[in-house]
Backbone bond lengths (Angstrom), bond angles and torsions (degrees), N, CA, C in turn:
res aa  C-N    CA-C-N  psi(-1)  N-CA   C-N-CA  omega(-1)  CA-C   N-CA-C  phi
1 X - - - 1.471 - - 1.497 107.38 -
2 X 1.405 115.91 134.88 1.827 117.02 -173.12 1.523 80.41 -112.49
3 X 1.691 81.77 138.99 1.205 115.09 176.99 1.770 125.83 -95.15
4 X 1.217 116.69 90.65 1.750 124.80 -171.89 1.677 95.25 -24.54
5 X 1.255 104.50 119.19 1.695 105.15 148.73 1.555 124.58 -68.99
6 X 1.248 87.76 134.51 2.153 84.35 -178.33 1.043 94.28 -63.76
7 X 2.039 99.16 176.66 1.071 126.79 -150.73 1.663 85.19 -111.54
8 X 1.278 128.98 144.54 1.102 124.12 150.03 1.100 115.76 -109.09
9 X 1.755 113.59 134.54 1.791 113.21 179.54 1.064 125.82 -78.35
10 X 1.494 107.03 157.27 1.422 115.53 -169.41 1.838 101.22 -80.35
11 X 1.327 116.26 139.93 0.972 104.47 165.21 1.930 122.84 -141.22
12 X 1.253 113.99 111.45 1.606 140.21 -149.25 2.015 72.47 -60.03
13 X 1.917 102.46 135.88 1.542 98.45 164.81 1.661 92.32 -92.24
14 X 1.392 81.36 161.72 1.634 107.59 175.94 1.546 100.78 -56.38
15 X 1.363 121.83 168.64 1.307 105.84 166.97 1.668 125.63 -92.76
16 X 0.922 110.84 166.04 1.792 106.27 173.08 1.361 119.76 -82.59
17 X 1.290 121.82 140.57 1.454 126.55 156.57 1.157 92.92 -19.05
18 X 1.746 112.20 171.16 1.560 116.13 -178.00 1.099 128.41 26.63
19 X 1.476 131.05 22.78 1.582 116.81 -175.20 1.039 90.46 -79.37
20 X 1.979 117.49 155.07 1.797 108.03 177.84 1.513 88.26 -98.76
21 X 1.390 114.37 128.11 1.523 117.07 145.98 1.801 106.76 -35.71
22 X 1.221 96.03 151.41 2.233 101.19 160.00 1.660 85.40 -80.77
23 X 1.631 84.47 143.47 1.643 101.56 166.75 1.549 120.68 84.84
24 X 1.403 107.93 -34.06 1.157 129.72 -172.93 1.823 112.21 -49.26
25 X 1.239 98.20 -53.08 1.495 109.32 -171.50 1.352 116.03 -79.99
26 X 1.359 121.35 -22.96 1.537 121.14 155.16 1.391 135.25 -65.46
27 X 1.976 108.46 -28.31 1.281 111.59 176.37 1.574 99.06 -77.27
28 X 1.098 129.89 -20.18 1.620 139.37 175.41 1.166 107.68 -59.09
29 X 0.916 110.45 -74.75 1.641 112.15 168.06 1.168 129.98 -40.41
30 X 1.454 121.92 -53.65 1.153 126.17 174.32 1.974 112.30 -52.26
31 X 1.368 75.29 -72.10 1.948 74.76 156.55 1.495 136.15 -9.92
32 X 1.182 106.21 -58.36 1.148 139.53 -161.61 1.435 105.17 -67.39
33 X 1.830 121.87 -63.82 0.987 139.03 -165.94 1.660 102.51 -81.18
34 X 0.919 101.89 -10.96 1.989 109.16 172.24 1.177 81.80 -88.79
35 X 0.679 156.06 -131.17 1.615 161.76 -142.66 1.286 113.93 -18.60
36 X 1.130 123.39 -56.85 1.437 126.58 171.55 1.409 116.01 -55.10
37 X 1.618 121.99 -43.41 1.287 143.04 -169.67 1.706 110.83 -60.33
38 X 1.323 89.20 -44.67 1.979 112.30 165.90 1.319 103.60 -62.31
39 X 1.555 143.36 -52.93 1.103 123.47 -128.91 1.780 83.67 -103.51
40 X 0.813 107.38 -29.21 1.773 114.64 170.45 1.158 126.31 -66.07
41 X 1.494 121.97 -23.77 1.168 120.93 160.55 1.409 133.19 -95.30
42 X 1.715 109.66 -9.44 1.417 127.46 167.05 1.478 101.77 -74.83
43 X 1.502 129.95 -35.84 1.411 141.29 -154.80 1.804 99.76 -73.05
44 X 1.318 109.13 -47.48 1.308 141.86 -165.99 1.765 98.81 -77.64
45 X 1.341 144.04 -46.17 1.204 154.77 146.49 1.327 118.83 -25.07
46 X 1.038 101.64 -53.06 1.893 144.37 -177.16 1.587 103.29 -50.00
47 X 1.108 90.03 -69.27 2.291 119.65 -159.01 1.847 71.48 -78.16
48 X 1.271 131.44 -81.08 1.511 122.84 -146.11 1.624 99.21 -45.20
49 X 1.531 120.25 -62.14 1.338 127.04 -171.67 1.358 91.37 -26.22
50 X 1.764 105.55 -98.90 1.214 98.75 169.33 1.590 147.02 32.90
51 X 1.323 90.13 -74.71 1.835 111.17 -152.64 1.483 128.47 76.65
52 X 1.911 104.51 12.03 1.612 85.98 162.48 1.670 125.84 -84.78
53 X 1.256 111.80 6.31 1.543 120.70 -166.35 1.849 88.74 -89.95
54 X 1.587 131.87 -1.81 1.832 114.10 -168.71 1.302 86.83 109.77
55 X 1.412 158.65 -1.02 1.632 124.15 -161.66 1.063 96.20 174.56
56 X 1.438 118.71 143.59 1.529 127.08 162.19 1.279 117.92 -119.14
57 X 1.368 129.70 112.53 1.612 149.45 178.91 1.785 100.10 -33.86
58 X 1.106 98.25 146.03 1.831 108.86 169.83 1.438 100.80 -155.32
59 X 1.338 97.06 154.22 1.481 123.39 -172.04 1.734 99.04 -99.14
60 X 1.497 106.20 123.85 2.054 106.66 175.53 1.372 94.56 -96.93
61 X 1.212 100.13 132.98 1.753 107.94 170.81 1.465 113.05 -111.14
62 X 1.904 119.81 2.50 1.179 121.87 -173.32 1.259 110.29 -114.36
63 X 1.432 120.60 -163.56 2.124 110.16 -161.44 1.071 102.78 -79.89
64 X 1.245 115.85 142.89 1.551 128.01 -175.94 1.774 91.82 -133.26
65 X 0.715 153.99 60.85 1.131 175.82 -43.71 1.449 130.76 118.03
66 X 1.108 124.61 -49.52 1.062 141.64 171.99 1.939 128.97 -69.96
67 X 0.931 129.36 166.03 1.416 121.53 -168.90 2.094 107.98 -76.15
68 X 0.967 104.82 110.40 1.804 136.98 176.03 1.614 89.30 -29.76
69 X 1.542 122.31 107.79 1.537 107.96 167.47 2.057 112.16 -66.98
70 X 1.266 92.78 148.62 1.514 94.02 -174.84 1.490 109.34 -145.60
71 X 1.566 123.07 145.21 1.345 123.35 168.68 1.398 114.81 -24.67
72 X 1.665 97.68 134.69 1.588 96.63 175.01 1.922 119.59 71.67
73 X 1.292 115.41 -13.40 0.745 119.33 163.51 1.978 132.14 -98.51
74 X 0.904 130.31 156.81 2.154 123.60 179.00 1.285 95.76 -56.79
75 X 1.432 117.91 164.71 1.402 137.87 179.32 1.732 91.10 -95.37
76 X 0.988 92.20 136.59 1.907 99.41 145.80 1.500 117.29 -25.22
77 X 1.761 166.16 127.80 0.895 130.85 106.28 0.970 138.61 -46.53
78 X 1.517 116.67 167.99 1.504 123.56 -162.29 1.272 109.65 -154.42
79 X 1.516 123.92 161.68 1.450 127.89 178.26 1.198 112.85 -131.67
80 X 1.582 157.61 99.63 1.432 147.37 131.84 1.133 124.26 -118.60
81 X 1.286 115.14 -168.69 1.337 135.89 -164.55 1.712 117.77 -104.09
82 X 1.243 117.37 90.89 1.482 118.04 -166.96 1.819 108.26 -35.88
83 X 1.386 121.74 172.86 1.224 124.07 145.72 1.255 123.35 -36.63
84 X 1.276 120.48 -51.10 1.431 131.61 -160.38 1.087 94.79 -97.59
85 X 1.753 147.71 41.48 1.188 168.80 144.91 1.785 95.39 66.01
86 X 0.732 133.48 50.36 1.812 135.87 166.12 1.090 101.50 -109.25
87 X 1.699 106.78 145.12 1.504 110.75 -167.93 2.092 91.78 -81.19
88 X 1.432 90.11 161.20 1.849 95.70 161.68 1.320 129.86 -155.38
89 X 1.304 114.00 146.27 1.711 105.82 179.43 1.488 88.19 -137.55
90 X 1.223 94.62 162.84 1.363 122.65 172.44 1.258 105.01 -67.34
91 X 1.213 112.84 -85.86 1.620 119.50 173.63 1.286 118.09 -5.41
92 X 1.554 125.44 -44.14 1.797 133.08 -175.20 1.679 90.63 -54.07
93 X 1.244 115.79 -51.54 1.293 106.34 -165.99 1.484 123.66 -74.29
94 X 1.038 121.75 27.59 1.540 132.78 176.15 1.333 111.22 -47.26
95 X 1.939 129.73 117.94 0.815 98.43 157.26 1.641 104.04 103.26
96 X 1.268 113.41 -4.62 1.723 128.27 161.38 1.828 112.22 -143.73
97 X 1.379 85.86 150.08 1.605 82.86 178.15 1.531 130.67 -73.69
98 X 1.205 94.47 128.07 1.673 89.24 -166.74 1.896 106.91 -111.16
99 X 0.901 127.92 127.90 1.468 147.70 163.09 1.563 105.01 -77.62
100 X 1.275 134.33 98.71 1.106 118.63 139.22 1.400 127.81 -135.11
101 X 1.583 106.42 148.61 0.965 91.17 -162.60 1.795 101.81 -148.30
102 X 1.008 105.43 170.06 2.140 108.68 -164.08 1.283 101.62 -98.32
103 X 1.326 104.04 152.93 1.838 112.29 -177.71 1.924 103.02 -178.85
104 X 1.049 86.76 173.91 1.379 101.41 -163.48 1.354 118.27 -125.24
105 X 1.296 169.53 81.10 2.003 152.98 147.03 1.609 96.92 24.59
106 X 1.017 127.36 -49.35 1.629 144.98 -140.99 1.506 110.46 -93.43
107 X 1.357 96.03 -28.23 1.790 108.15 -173.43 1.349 101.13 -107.62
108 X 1.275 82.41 143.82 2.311 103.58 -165.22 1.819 98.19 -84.00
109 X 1.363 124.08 -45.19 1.056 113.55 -175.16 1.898 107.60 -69.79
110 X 0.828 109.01 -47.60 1.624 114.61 179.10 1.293 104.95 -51.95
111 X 1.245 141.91 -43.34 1.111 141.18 179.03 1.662 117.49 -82.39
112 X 1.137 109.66 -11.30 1.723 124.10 161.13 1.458 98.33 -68.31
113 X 0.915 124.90 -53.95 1.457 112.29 -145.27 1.915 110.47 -129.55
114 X 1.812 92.94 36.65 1.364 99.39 164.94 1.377 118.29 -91.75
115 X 1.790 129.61 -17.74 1.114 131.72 -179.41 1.735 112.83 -73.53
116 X 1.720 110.19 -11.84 1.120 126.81 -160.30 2.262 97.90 -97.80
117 X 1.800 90.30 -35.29 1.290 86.32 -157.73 1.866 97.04 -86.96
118 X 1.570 107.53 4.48 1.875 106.38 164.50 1.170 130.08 -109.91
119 X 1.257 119.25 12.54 1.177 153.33 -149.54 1.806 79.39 -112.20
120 X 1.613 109.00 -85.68 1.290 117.76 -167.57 1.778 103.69 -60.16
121 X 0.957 140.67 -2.28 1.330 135.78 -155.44 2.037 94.05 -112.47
122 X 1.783 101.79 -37.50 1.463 82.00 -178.40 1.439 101.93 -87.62
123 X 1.469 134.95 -2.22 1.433 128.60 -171.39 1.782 94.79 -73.07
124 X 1.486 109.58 -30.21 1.720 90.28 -164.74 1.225 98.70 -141.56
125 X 1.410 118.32 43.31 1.669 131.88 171.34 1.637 92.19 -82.31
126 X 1.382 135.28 -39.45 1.943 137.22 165.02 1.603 85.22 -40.92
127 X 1.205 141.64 -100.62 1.081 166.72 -149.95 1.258 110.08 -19.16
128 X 1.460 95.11 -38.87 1.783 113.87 -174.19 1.697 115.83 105.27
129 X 0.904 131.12 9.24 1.606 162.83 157.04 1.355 92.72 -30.62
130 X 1.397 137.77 92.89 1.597 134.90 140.92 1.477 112.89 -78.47
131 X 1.372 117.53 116.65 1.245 128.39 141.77 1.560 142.06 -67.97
132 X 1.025 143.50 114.87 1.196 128.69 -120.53 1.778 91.68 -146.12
133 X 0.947 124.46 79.33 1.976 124.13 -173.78 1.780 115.08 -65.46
134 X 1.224 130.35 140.20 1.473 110.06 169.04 1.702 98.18 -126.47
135 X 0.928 138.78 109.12 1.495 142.43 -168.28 1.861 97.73 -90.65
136 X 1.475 88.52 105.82 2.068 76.36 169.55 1.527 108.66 -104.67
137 X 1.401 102.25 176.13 0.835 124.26 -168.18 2.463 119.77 67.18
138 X 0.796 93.35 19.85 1.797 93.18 -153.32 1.455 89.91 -142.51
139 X 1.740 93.27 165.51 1.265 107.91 -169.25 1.238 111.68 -125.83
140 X 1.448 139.14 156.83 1.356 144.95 -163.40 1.283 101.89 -35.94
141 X 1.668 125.18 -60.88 1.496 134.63 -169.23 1.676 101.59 -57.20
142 X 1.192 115.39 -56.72 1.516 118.26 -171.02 1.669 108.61 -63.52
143 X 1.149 127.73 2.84 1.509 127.58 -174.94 1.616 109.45 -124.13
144 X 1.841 107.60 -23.51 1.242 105.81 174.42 1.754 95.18 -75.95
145 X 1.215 100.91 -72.14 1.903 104.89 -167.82 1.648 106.15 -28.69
146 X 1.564 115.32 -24.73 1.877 101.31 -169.28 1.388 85.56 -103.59
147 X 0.847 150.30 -31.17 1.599 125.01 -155.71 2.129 96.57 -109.51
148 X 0.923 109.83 11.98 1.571 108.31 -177.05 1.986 84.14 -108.14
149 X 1.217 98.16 -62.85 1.765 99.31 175.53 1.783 103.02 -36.14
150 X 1.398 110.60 -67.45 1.750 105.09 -179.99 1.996 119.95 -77.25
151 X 0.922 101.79 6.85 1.445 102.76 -175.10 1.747 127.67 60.43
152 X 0.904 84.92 44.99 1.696 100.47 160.50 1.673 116.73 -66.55
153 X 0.705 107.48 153.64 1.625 113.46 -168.40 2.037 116.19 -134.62
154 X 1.715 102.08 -36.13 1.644 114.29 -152.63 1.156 74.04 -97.87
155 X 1.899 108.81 163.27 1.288 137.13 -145.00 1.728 102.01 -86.88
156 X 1.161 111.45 123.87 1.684 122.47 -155.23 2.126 101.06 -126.95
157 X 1.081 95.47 105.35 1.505 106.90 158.85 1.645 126.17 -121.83
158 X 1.615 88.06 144.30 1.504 94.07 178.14 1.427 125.46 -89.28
159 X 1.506 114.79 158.74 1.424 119.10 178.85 1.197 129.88 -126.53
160 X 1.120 110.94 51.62 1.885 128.71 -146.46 1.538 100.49 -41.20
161 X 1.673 108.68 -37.48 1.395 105.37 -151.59 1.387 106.66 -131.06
162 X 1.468 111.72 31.48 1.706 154.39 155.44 2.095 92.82 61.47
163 X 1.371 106.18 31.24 1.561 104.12 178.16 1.769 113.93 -37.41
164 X 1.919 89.95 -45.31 1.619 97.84 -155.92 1.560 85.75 -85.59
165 X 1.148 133.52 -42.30 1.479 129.35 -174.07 1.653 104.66 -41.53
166 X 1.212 98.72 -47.90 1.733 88.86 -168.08 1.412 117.20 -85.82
167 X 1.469 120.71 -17.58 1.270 124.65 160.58 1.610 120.18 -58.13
168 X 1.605 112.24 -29.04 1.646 102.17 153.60 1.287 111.15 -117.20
169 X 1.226 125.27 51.17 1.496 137.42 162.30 1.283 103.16 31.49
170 X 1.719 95.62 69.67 1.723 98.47 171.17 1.435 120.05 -86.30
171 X 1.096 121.70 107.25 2.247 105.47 -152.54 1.583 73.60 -103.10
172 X 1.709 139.91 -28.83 1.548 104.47 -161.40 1.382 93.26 -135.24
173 X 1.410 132.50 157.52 1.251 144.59 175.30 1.585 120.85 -117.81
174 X 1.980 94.64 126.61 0.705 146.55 98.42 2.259 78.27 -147.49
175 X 1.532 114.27 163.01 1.216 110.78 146.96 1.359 94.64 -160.47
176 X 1.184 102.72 162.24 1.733 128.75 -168.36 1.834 94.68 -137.43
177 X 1.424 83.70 126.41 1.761 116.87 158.70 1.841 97.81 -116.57
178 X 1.784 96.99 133.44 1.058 108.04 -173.44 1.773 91.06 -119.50
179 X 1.353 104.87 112.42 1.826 102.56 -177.58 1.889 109.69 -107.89
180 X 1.277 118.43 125.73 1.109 114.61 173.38 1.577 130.63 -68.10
181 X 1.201 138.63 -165.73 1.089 140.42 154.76 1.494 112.84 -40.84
182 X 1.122 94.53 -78.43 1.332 100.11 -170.12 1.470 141.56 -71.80
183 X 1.860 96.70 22.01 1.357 111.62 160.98 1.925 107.81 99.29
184 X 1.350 114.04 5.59 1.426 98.38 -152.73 2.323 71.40 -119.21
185 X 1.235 103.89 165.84 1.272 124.16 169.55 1.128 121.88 -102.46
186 X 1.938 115.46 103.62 1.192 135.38 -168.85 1.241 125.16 -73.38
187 X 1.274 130.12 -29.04 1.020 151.20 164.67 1.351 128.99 -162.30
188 X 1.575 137.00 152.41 1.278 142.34 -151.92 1.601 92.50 -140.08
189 X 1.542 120.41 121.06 1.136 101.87 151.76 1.606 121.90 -157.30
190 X 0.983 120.59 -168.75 1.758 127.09 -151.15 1.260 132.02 -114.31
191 X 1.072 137.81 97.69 1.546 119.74 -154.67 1.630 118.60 119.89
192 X 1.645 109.28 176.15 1.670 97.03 159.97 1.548 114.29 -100.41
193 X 0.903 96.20 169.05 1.514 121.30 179.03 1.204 128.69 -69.01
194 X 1.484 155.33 159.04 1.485 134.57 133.20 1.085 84.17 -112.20
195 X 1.745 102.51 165.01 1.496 131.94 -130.91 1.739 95.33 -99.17
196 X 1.845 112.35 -7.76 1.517 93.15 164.91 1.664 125.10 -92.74
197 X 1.431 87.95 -5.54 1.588 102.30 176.94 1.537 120.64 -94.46
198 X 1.446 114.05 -4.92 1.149 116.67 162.07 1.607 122.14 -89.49
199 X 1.589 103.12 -26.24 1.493 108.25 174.97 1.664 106.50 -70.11
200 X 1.377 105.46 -42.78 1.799 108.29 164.10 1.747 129.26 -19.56
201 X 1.284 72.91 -59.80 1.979 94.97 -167.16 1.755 112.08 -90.29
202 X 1.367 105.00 -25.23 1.478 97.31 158.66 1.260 119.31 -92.20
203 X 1.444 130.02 2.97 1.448 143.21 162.65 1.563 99.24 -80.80
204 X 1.086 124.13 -45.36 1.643 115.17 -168.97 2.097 112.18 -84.36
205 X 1.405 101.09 5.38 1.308 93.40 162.93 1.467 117.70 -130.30
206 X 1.403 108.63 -4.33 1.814 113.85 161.41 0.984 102.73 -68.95
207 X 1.668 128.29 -65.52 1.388 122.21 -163.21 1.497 123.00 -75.91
């Protein structure tokens, strides 16, 4: 008579520290890069508010309605009353290069790079170079006291209630419209400046 050999049981090992599950290490990962992906784009929100990213975001509360100025295309005209109570339009300046561009007392980059933007204004104010300031948010007094304190000189209006801001859909501060002679808008751009790239762009519409 043969005698059945027992059965010995199977028995599953526990798993090890570090064992990788399947799958495991991809949902990890994935994980991972969501998380990171968030914290980089909150970080980035952060610095722009700010103004350490070049620019500080603003809210237009006035008509935006109207046709978006764009390269190669006319600026908006406009009509007010400088700080220094003189009437102004754009239009007078037909026919010279005009720089203007929006900024604020309030904004860190704009205020970096105002010693830069009078600097370039008396090198090619001969030239025929109008500089042209739009201060939002602020009022005649709040734009004389900061720019008389830093020595500003070129023709400076306020926009308490960002009318002209939103008529060239200024969403971040500092911005520069660079307008040629001949009336058309040479370049548009975002942020501050350094002072060789501002001599650049008022060189490329004098000459």
């Amino acid at each position: 008579m043969r005698s059945t050999p027992a059965t010995t049981p199977r028995v599953t090992p526990a798993p090890r520290p570090g064992l990788r599950v399947p799958g495991g290490e991809r949902v990890r990962t994935l994980a991972i890069m969501v998380v990171v992906g968030v914290a980089i784009a909150v970080g980035a929100f952060l610095l722009e508010r700010s103004g350490a990213a070049g620019y500080t975001t603003v809210e237009l509360t006035g008509d935006t309605s109207g046709a978006r100025p764009v390269v190669g295309g006319a600026p908006p005209d406009f009509s007010a009353a400088t700080v220094t109570g003189e009437r102004f339009r754009l239009a007078d300046l037909a026919g010279r290069p005009i720089w203007l561009t929006f900024g604020a007392s309030w904004c860190a980059d704009c205020r970096a790079e105002a010693p830069d933007l009078q600097a370039v204004y008396e090198r090619y104010a001969p030239a025929g170079l109008a500089i042209v300031s739009i201060w939002i948010e602020e009022t005649d007094a709040d734009v004389l006291d900061y720019t008389d304190r830093v020595g500003l000189t070129f023709t400076r209006i306020s926009d308490p209630t960002t009318a002209l801001a939103s008529r060239y859909r200024t969403y971040g501060l500092p911005t520069h419209f660079f307008i040629a002679p001949d009336g058309t808008i040479r370049e548009i751009r975002l942020g501050g400046l350094p002072a060789e790239e501002m001599d650049r762009l008022a060189r490329s519409i004098v000459e």
